[in-house]
C-alpha positions, -999 to +999 in steps of 0.1 A: +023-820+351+014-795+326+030-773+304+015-743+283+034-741+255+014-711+243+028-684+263+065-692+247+058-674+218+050-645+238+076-616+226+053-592+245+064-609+279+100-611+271+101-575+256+082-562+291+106-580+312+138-565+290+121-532+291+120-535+329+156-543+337+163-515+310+146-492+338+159-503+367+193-500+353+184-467+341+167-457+379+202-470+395+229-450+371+205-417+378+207-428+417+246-435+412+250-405+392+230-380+418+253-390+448+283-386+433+270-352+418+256-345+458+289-354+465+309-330+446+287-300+456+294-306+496+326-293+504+343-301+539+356-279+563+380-274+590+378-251+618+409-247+640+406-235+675+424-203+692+448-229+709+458-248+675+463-213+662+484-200+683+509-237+685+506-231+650+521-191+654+549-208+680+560-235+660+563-209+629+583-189+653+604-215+667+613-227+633+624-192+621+640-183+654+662-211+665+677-208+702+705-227+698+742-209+712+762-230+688+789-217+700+783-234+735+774-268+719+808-271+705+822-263+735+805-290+753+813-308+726+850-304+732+849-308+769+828-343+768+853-358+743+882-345+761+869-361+795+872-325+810+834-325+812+821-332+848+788-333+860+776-326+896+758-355+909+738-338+935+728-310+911+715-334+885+693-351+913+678-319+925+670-306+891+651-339+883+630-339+912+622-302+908+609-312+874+588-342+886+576-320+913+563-288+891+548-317+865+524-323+895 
């Protein structure tokens, strides 16, 4: 086998091959650098719908308005810890199934 020794001392070859890694690196910063400027010129967006609006109007409401009687929390309070708090069996049962029932 062969070799030609003459085409070591080539510079020109070497040089062309440097100068064409150069340019690729060159081609793929410009590439890098025009998607990131592509991304900084698109902006996102949100749109909300009338429904999210308005939960978003009733939750600013509810947070400003609360509808607690505090008043009749302690009270309840009172009566649990004192045992005087008694709750009617048959009324509990009828207001759960009305709840199930309207959920249908």
């Amino acid at each position: 086998m062969a070799i030609n020794i003459n085409s070591l001392n080539n510079t020109n070859q070497v040089s062309r091959n440097l100068e064409q890694q150069a340019d690729l690196k060159n081609q793929a910063a410009q590439s890098a650098s025009n998607s990131a400027q592509t991304a900084k010129v698109g902006q996102d967006s949100v749109s909300l719908t009338p429904q999210a609006k308005q939960l978003a109007e009733m939750q600013k409401k509810e947070t400003n308005d609360p509808d607690v009687n505090q008043k009749k929390v302690e009270k309840l309070k009172e009566a649990i810890q004192s045992g005087a708090y008694k709750v009617d069996a048959e009324k509990l049962a009828e207001s759960i199934a009305k709840f199930e029932f309207d959920l249908i």
